[in-house]
Backbone as CSV, one residue per row, in Angstrom:
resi,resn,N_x,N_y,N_z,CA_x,CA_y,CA_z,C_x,C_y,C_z
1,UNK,13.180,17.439,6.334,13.513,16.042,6.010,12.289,15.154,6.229
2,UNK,12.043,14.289,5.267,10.693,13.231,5.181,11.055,12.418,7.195
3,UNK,9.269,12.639,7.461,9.802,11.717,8.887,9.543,10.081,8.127
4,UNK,10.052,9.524,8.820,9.961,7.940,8.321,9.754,6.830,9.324
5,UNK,8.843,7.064,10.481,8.583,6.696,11.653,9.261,4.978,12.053
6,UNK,8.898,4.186,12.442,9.866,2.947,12.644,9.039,2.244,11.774
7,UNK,10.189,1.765,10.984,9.497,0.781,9.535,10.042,-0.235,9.882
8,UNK,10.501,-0.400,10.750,11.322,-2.155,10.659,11.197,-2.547,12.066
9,UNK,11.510,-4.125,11.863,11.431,-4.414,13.184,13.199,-5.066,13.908
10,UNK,13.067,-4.932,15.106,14.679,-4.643,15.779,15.160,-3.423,16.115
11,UNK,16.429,-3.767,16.037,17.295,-2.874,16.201,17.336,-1.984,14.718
12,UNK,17.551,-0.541,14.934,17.673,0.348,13.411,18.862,-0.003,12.956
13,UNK,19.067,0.856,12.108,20.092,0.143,11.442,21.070,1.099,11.117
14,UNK,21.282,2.076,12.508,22.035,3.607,12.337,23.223,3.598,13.328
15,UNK,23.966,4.666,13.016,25.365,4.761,13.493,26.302,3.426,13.303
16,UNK,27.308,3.522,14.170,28.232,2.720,14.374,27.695,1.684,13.829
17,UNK,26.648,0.332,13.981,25.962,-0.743,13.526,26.009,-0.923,11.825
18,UNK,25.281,0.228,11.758,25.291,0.923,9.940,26.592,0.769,9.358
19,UNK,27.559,1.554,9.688,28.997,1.734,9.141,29.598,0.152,9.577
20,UNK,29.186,-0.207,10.196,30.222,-1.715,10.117,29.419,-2.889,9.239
21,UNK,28.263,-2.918,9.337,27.453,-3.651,7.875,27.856,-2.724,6.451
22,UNK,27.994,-1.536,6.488,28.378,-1.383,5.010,29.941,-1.802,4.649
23,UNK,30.431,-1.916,5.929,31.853,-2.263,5.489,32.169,-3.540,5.329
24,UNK,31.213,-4.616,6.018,31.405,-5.933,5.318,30.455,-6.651,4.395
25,UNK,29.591,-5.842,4.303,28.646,-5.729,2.878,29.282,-5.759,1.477
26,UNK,30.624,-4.621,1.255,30.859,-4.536,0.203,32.323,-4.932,0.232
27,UNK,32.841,-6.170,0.545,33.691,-6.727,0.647,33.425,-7.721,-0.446
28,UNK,32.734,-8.314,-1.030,32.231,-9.316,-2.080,31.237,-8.594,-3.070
29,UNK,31.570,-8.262,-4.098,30.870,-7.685,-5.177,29.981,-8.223,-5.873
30,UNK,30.182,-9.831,-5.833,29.342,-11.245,-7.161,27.995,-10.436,-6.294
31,UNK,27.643,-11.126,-5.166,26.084,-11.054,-5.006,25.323,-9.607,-5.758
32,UNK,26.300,-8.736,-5.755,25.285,-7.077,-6.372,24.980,-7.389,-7.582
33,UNK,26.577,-7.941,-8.132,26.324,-8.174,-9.677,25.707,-8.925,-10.136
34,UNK,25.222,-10.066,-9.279,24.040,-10.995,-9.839,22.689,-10.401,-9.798
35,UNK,22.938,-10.039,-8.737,21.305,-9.165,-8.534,21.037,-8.115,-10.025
36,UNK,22.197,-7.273,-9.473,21.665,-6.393,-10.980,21.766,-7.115,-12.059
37,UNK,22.295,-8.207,-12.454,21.901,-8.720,-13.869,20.918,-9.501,-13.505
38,UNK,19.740,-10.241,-12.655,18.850,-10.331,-12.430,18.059,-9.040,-12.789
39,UNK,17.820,-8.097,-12.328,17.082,-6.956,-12.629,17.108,-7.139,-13.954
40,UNK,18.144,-6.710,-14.636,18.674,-6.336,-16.134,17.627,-7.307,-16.520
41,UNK,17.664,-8.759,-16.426,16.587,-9.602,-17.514,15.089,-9.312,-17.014
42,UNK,14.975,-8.234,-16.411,13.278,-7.904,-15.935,13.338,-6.595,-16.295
43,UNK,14.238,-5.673,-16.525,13.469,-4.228,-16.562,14.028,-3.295,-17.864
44,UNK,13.393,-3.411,-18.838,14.000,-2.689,-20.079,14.711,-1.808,-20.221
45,UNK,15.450,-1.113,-21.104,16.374,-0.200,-21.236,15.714,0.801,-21.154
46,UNK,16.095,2.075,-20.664,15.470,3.095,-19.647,14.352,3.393,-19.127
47,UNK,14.251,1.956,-18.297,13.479,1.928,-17.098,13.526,3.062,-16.429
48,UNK,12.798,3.371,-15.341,12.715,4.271,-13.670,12.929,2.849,-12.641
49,UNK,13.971,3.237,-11.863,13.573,1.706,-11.060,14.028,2.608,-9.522
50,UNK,13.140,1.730,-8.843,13.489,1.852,-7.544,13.875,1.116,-6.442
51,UNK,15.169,1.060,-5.998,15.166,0.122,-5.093,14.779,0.649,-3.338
52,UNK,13.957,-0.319,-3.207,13.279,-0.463,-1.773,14.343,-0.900,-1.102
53,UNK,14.803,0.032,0.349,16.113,-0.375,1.148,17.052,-1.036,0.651
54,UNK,17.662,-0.052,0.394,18.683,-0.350,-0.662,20.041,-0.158,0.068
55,UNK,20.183,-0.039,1.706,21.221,-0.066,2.537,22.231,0.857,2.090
56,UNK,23.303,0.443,2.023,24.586,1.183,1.479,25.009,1.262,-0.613
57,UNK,23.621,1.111,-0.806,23.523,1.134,-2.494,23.895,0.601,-3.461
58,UNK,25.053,-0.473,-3.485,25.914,-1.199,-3.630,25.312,-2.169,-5.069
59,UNK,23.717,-2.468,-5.256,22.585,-2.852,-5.844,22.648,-1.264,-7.124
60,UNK,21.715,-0.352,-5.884,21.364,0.941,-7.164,22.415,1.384,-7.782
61,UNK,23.754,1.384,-7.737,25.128,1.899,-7.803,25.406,1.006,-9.254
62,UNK,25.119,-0.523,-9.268,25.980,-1.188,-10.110,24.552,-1.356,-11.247
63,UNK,23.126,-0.819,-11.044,22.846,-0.652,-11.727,22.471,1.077,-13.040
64,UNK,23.001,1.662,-12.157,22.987,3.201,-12.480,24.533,2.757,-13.248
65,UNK,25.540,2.221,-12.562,26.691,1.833,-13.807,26.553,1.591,-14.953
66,UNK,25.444,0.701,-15.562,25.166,0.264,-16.400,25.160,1.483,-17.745
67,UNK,24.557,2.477,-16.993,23.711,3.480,-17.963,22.728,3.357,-18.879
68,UNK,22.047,2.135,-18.269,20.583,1.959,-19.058,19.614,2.105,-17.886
69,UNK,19.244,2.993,-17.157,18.489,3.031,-16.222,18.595,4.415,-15.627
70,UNK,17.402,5.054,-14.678,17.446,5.780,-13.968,16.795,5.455,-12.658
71,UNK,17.588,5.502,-11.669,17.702,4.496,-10.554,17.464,5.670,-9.161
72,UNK,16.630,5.130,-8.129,16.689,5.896,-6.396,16.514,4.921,-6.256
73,UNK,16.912,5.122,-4.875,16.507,3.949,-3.498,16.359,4.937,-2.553
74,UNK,15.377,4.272,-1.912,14.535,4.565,-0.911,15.005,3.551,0.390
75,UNK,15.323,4.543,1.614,15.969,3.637,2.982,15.271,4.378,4.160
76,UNK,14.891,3.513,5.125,14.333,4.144,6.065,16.016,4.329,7.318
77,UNK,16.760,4.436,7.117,18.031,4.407,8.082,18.805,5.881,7.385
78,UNK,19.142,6.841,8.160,19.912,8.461,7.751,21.261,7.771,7.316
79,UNK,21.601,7.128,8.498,23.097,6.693,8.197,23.366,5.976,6.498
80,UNK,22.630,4.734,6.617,22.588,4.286,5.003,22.293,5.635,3.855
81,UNK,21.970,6.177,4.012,21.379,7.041,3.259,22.388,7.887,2.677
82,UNK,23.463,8.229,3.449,24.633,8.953,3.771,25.485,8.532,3.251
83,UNK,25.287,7.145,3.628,26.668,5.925,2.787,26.828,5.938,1.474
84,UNK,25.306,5.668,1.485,25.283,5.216,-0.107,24.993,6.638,-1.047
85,UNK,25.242,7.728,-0.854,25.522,8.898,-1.473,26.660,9.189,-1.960
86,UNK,27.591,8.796,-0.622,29.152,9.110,-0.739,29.503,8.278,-1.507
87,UNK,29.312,6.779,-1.797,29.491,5.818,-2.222,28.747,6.191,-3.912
88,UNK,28.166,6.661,-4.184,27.037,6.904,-5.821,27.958,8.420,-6.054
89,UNK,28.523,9.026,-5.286,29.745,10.265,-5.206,30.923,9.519,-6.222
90,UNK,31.394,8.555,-5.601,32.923,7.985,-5.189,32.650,7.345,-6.504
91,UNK,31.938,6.567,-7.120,31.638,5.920,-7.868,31.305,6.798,-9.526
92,UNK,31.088,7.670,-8.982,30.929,8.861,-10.006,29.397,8.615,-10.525
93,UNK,28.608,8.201,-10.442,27.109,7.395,-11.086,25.925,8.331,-10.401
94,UNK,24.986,8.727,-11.489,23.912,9.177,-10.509,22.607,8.489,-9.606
95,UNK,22.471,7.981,-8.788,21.632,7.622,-8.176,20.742,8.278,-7.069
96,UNK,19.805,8.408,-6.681,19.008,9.557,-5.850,18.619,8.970,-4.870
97,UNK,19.526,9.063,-3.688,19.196,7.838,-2.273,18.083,9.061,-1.875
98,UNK,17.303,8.585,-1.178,15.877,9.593,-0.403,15.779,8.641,0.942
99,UNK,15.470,9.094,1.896,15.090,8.622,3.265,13.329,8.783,3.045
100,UNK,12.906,7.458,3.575,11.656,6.803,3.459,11.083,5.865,4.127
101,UNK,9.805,6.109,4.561,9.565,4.092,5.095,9.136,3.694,3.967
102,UNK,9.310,1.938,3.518,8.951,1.712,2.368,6.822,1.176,2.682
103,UNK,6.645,1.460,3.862,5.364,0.696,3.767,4.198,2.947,3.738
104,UNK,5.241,3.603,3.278,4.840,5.022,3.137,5.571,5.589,2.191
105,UNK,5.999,5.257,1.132,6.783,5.610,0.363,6.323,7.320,-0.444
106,UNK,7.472,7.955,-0.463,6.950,9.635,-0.675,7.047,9.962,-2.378
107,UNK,6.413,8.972,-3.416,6.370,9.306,-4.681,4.719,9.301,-4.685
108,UNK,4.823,9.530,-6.199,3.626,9.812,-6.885,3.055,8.214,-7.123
109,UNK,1.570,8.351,-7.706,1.393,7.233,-8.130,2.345,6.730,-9.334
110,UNK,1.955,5.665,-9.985,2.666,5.427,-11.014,4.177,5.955,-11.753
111,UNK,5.004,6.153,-10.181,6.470,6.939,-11.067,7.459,5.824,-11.166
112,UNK,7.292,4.533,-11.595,8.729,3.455,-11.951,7.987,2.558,-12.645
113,UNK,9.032,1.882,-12.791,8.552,0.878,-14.144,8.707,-0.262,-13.496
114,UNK,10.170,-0.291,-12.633,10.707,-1.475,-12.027,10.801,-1.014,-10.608
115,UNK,10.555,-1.974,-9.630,11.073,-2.188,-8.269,11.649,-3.639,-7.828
116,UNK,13.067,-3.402,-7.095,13.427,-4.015,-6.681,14.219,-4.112,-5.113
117,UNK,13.672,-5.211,-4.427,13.992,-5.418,-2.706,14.629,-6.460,-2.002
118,UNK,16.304,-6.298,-1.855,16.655,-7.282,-1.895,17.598,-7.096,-0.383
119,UNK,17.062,-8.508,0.440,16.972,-9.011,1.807,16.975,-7.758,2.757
120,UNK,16.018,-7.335,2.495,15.358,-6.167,3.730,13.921,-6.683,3.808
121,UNK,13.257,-7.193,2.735,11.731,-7.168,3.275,11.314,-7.920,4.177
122,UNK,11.815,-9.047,5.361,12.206,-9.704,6.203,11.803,-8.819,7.592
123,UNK,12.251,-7.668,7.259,12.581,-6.309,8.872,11.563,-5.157,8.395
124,UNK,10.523,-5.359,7.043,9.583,-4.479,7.476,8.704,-4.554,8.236
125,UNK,8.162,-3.523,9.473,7.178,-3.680,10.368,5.682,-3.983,9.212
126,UNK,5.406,-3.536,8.608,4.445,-3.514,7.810,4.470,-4.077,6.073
127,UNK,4.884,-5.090,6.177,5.046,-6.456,4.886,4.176,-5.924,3.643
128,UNK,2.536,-6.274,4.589,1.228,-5.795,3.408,1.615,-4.311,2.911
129,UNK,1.260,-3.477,4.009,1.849,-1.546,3.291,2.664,-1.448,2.536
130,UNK,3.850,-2.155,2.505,5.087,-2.075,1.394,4.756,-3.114,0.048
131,UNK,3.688,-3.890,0.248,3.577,-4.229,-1.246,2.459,-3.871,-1.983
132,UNK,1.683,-2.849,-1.001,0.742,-2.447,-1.369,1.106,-0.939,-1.848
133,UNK,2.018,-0.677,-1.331,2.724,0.800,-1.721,3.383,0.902,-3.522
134,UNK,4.436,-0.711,-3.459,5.350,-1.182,-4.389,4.196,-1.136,-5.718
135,UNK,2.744,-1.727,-5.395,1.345,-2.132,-6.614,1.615,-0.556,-6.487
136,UNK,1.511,0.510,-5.840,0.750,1.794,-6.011,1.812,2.600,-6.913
137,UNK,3.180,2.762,-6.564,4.243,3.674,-7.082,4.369,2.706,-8.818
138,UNK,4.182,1.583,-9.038,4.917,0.964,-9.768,3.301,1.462,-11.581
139,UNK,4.148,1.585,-12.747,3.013,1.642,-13.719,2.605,0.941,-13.869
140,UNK,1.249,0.486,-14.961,0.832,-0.401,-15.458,1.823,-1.021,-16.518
141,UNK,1.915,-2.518,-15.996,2.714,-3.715,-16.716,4.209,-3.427,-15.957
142,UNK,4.549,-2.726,-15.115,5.619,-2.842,-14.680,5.641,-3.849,-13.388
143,UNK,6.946,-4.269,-12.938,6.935,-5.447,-11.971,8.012,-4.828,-11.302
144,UNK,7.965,-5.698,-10.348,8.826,-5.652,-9.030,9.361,-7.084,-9.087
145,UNK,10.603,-7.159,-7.878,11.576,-8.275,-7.525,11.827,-8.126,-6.254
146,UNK,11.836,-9.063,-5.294,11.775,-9.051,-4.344,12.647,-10.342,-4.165
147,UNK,13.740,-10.314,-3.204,14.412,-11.429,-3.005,15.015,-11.282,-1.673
148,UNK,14.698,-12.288,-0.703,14.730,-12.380,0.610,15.106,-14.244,1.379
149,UNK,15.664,-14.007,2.319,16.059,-14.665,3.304,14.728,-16.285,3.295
150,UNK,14.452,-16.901,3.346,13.942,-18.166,3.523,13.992,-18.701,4.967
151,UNK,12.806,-18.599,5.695,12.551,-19.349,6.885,13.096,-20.174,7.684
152,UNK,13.060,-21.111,6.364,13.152,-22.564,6.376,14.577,-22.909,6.040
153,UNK,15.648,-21.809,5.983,16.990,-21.716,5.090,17.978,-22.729,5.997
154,UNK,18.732,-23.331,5.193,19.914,-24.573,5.902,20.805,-24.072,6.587
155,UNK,21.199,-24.684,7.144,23.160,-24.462,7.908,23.741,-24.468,7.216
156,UNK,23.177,-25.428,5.877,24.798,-25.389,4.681,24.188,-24.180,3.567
157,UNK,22.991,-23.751,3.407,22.991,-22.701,2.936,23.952,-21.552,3.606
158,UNK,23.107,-21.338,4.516,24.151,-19.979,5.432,25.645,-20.170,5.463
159,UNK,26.371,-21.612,5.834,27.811,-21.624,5.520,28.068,-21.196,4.093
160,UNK,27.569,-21.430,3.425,27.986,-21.405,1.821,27.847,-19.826,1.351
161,UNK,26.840,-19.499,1.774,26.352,-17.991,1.568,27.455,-16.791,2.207
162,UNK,27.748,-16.895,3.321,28.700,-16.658,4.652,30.231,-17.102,3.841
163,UNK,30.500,-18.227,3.215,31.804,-18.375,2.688,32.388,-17.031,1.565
164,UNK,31.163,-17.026,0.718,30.766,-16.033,-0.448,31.332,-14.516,-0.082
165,UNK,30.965,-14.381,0.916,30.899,-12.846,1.805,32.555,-12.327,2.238
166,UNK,33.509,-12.935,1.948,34.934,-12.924,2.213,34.985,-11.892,3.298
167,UNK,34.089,-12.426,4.331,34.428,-11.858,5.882,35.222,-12.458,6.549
168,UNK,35.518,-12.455,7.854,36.032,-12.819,8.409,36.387,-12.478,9.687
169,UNK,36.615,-12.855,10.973,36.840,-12.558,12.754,35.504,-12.692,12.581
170,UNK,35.374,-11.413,14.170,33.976,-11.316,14.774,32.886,-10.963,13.974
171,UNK,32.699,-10.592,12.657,32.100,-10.103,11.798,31.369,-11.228,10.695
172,UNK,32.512,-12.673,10.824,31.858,-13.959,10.415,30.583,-14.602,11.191
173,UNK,32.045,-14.823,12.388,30.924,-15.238,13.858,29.396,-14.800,14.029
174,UNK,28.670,-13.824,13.951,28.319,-12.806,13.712,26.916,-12.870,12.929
175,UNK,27.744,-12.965,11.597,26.752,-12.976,10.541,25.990,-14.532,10.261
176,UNK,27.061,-15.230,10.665,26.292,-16.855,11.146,25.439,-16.962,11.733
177,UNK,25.280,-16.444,12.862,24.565,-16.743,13.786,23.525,-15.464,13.408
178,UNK,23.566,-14.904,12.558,22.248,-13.970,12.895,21.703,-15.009,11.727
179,UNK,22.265,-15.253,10.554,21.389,-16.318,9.580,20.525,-17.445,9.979
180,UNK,21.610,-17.969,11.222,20.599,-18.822,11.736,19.435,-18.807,12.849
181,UNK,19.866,-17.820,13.396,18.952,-17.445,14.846,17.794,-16.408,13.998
182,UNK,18.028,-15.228,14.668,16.929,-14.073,14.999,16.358,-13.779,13.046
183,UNK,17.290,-14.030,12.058,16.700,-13.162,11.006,15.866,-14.212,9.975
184,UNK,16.007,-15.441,10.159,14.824,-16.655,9.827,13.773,-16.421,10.388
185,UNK,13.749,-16.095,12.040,12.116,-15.802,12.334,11.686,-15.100,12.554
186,UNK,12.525,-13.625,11.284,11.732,-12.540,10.771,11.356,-13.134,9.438
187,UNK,11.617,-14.064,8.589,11.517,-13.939,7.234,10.388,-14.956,7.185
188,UNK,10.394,-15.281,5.747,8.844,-15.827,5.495,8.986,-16.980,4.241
189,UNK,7.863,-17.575,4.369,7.980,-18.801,4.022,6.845,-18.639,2.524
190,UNK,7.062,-19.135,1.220,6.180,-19.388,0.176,4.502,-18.846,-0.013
191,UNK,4.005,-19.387,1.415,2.884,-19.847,1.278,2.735,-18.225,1.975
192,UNK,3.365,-17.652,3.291,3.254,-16.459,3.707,3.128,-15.790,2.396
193,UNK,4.142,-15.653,1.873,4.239,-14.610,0.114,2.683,-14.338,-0.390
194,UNK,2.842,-15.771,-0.573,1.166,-15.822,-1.232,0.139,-14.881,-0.463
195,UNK,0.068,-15.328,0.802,-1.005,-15.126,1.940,-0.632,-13.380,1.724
196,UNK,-0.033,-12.524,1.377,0.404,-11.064,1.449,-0.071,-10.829,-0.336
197,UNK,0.328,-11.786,-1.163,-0.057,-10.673,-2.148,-1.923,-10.939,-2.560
198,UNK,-2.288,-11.849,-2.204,-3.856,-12.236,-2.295,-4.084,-10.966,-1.475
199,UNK,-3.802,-10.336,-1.083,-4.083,-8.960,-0.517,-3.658,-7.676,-1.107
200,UNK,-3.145,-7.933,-2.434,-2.542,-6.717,-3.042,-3.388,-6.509,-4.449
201,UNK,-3.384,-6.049,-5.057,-3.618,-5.801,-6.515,-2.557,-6.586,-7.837
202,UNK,-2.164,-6.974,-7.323,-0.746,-7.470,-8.080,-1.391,-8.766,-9.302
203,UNK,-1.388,-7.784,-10.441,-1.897,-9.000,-12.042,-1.956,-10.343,-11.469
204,UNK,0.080,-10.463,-11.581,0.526,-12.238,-11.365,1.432,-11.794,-10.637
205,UNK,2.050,-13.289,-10.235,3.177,-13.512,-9.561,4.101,-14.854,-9.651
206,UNK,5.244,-14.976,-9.268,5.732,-16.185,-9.550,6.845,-16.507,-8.609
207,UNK,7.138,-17.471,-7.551,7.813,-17.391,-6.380,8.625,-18.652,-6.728
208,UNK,9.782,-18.451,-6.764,10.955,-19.892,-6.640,11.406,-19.499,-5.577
209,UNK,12.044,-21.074,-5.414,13.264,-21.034,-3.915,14.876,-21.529,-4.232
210,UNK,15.784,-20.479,-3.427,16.934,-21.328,-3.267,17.274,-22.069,-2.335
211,UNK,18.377,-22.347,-2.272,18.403,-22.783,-0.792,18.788,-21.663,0.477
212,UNK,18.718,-20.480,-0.310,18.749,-19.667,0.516,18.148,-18.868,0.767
213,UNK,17.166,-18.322,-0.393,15.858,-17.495,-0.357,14.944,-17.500,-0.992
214,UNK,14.370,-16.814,-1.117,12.758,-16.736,-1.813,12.589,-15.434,-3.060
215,UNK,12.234,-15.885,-3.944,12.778,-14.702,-5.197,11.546,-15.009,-5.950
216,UNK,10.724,-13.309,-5.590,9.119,-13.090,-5.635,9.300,-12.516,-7.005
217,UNK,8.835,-12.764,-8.432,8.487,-11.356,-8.653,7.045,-11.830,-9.423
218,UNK,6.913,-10.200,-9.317,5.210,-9.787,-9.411,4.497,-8.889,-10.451
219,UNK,4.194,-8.539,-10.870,3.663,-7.599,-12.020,2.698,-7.027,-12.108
220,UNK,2.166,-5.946,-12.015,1.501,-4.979,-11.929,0.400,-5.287,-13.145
C-alpha cells in the first residue's frame, strides 16, 4: 500500500471521526451537484479528472454519474478511501479512489486533463507541493479548480452555509464552530493564492470570492 506520510495539518481524518463526517457530509446533495456542474463548464467530454481529497467521494461519484468522464480521487485518510469505494460500489459508477498525499501524488507526469479540490486544500501540510504536483500530473492546456474555505469568511456566511447542510444536534453545534474557530486559520486569503502560485508554473489563473470561499482556477 502507497505510504502517504502526514499531509495535513490536525487531527487525521480516520476512524470513528471519518465515518461521522461522511455521514453528515452526504446528508445535502445541492453542494456536490453544484460543484460537479461547476467542473462540467471547465472540463470537456472525456476528460481524465482527478479529484484531490476527495473525502467520502460524493464530488467523484456524481461526476463519474454523468458518464462523460473518467474520474480517481486521490485521499490521504484509509478510512475515506474505504467509504468512498463502498459508496462508487453502492452507486454502481466507476471511480478509482487511491490513497495518496496530494503534495506526493503517485501518477505519471501529464495523466489528467482536469483537477479538482474542493475544501481540503485549507489542511494541506504542504500548499506549494500540492500545486506544484497538480502543474506536474495535469497536461498541457488542462486546468485545475480549487475551491476552499475563505479566511476572512462571515458568521452569516457559515450560518447560511451550515443551514444548507440539513444537519442537525451535536453535529450542527459542531460544524459552526469549527467554521468559525480553528478551520479559517487554516485557510487562506486571495493575496496568499497568489503568493503560492507565483511559485508554480501555472500559464494563468483567475480567483473570485464568495462569501464563503475562494474559487481558484488555474491552467496549465
Amino acid at each position: 500500500m502507497t505510504k502517504t506520510g502526514k499531509g495535513y495539518k490536525g487531527i487525521g481524518m480516520e476512524g470513528p471521526i471519518a465515518r461521522w463526517y461522511a455521514a453528515g457530509n452526504g446528508k445535502s446533495m445541492d453542494r456536490w451537484n453544484e460543484q460537479a456542474a461547476a467542473v462540467r463548464e471547465r472540463a470537456a467530454k472525456g476528460s481524465e479528472i482527478l479529484e484531490v481529497a476527495p473525502g467520502p467521494g460524493h464530488l467523484s461519484i456524481a461526476l463519474a454519474r454523468t458518464g462523460d468522464y473518467t474520474v480517481t480521487g486521490l485521499d490521504v485518510s484509509e478510512t475515506f478511501v474505504q467509504i468512498a469505494r463502498a459508496k462508487a460500489a453502492e452507486a454502481g459508477v466507476a471511480v478509482d479512489f487511491r490513497l495518496g498525499n496530494a503534495s506526493s501524488v503517485p501518477f505519471e507526469d501529464e495523466s489528467f486533463d482536469f483537477i479538482v479540490c474542493c475544501a481540503a486544500f485549507k489542511n494541506f501540510s504542504d500548499p506549494l507541493g500540492a500545486l506544484r504536483e497538480m502543474h506536474r500530473v495535469l497536461r498541457p492546456g488542462g486546468g485545475a479548480l480549487i475551491v476552499d474555505l475563505r479566511r476572512d469568511v462571515t458568521k452569516e456566511a457559515v450560518e447560511e452555509d451550515v443551514a444548507r447542510m440539513g444537519i442537525g444536534g451535536l453535529s450542527k453545534v459542531f460544524t459552526k464552530f469549527a467554521l468559525r474557530s480553528f478551520l479559517p486559520r487554516r485557510a487562506y486569503t486571495k493575496s496568499d493564492f497568489e503568493g503560492f502560485i507565483a511559485q508554480t508554473s501555472f500559464r494563468t489563473y483567475d480567483i473570485r470570492l464568495s462569501p464563503l470561499a475562494l474559487n481558484v482556477d488555474l491552467r496549465k
